[in-house]
DRENKE-770697 format. One record per residue (C-alpha): residue in three letters; chain; z, y negated, x negated. Coordinates in steps of 0.5 Angstrom, whole numbers, plus 500, padded with zeros to 3 digits. Example, Ala and Ser with C-alpha at 12.3 -4.5 7.8 and 13.67 -1.06 7.14 Angstrom:
<nodes>
 rest kette   w   v   u
  Ala     A 516 509 475
  Ser     A 514 502 473
</nodes>
This chain:
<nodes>
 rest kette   w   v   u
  Unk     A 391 664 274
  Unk     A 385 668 274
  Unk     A 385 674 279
  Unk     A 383 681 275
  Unk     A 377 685 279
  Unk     A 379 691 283
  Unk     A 379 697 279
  Unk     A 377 704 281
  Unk     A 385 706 282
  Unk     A 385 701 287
  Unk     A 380 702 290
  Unk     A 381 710 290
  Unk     A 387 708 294
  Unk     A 384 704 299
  Unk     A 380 711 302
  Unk     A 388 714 301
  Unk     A 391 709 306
  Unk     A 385 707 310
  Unk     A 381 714 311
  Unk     A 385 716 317
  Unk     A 385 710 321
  Unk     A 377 709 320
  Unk     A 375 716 322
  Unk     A 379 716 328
  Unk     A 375 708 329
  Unk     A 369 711 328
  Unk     A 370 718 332
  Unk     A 372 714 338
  Unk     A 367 709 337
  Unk     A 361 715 336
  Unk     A 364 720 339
  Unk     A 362 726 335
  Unk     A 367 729 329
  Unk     A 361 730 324
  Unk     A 358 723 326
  Unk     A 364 720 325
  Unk     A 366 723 318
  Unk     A 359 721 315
  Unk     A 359 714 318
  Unk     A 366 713 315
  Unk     A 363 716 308
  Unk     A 357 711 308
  Unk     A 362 705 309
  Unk     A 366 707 304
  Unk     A 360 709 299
  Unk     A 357 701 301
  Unk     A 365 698 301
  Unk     A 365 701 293
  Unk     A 358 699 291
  Unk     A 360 692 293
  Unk     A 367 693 291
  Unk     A 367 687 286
  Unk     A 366 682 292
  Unk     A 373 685 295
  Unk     A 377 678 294
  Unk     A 384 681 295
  Unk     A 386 688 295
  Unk     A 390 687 302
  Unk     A 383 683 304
  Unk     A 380 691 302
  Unk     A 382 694 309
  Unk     A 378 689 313
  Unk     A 372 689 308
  Unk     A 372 697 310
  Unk     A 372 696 317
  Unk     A 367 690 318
  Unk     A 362 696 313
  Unk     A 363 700 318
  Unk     A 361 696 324
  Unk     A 355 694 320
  Unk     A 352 700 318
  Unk     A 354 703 326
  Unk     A 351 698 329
  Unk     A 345 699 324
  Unk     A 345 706 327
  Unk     A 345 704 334
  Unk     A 339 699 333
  Unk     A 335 706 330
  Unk     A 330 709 335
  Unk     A 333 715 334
  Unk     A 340 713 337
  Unk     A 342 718 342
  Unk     A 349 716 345
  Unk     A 349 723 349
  Unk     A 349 730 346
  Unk     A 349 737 350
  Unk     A 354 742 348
  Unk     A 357 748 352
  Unk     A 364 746 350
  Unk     A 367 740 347
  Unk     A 371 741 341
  Unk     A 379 738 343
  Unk     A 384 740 338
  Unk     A 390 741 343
  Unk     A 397 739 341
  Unk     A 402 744 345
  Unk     A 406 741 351
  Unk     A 401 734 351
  Unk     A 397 732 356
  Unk     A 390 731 355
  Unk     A 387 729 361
  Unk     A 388 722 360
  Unk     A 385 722 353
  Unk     A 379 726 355
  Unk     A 377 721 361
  Unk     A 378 716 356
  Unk     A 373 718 352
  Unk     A 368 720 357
  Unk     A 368 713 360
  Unk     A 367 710 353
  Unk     A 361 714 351
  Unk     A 359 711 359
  Unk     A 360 704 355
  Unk     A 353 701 350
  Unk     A 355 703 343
  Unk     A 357 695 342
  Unk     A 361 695 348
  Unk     A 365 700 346
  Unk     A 366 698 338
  Unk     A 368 692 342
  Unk     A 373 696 346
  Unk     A 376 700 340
  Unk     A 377 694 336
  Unk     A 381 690 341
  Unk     A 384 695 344
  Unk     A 385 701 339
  Unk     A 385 697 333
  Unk     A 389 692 336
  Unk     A 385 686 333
  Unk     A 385 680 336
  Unk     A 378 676 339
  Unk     A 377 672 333
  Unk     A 378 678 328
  Unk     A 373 683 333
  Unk     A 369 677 333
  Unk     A 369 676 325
  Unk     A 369 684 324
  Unk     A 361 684 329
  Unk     A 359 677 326
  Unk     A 358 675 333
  Unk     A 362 669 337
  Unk     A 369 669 340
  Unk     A 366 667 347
  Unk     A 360 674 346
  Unk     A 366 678 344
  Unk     A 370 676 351
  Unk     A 365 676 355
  Unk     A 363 683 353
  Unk     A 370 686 353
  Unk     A 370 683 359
  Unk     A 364 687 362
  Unk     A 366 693 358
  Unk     A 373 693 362
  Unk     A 370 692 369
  Unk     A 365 699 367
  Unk     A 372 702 365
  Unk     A 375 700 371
  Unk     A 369 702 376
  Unk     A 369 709 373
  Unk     A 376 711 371
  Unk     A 379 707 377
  Unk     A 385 702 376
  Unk     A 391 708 376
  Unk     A 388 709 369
  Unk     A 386 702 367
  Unk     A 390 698 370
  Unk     A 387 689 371
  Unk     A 393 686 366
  Unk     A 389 690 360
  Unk     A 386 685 358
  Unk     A 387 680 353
</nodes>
């Protein structure tokens, strides 16, 4: 049985379903709104102009993320990178009644975390990949991606306290 090449329907459906949960990767991965948008937008260009090496369309999803890490980590590798931005206020879309000031800390401690770091916390934790997958999606070792999260948790750890980042977090 022959497998028929992805098409553009298929692929049209593959930013349908998986823009959201990109974006949202990338945004707290990047930690910038405008960032995030053109980072997703530039992985999901590179995922369509490779689409043809896309072996299955349930396969597509990862494909796209592990497009999106690579060209992250090429960001982070530019002499340009900042990883802090001034801004008078942070913009923060507030839903009524929710309690923001976890997510907010959250957030701040990430951007305290060095970009590989914190793409290696938001896959594990947020995307809730497994070691292997992480591993696979950065193109490193499980034991780089242990010992790595293992650093990036204690950093958590000492600037947002055990209340917020309990010691059993880590799988």
């Amino acid at each position: 049985m022959t497998r028929s090449s992805p098409t553009d329907e298929d692929f049209a459906a593959l930013v349908h379903a998986c823009w959201p949960r990109l974006y949202r990767t990338a945004y707290l991965i990047l930690g910038n709104a405008a960032e995030a948008e053109d980072l997703v937008q530039t992985a999901l260009a590179r995922t369509f102009a490779n689409w043809h090496r896309v072996r299955s369309l349930d396969a597509a999803p990862a494909y796209a993320r592990t497009t999106m890490m690579n060209v992250a980590a090429s960001w982070f590798r530019k002499k340009g990178w900042r990883n802090e931005r001034p801004t008078a206020t942070l913009p923060e879309t507030v839903v009524e009644g929710e309690d923001l000031t976890d997510r907010h800390l959250l957030r701040e401690a990430l951007a305290v975390l060095p970009p590989r770091q914190r793409a290696m916390v938001v896959l594990r934790y947020y995307e809730d990949l497994s070691v292997a997958e992480v591993a696979n999606t950065l193109g490193i070792t499980t034991g780089g991606v242990k010992s790595q999260t293992s650093a990036a948790l204690r950093r958590l750890r000492a600037v947002l306290g055990d209340d917020l980042l309990p010691e059993k977090s880590q799988s």
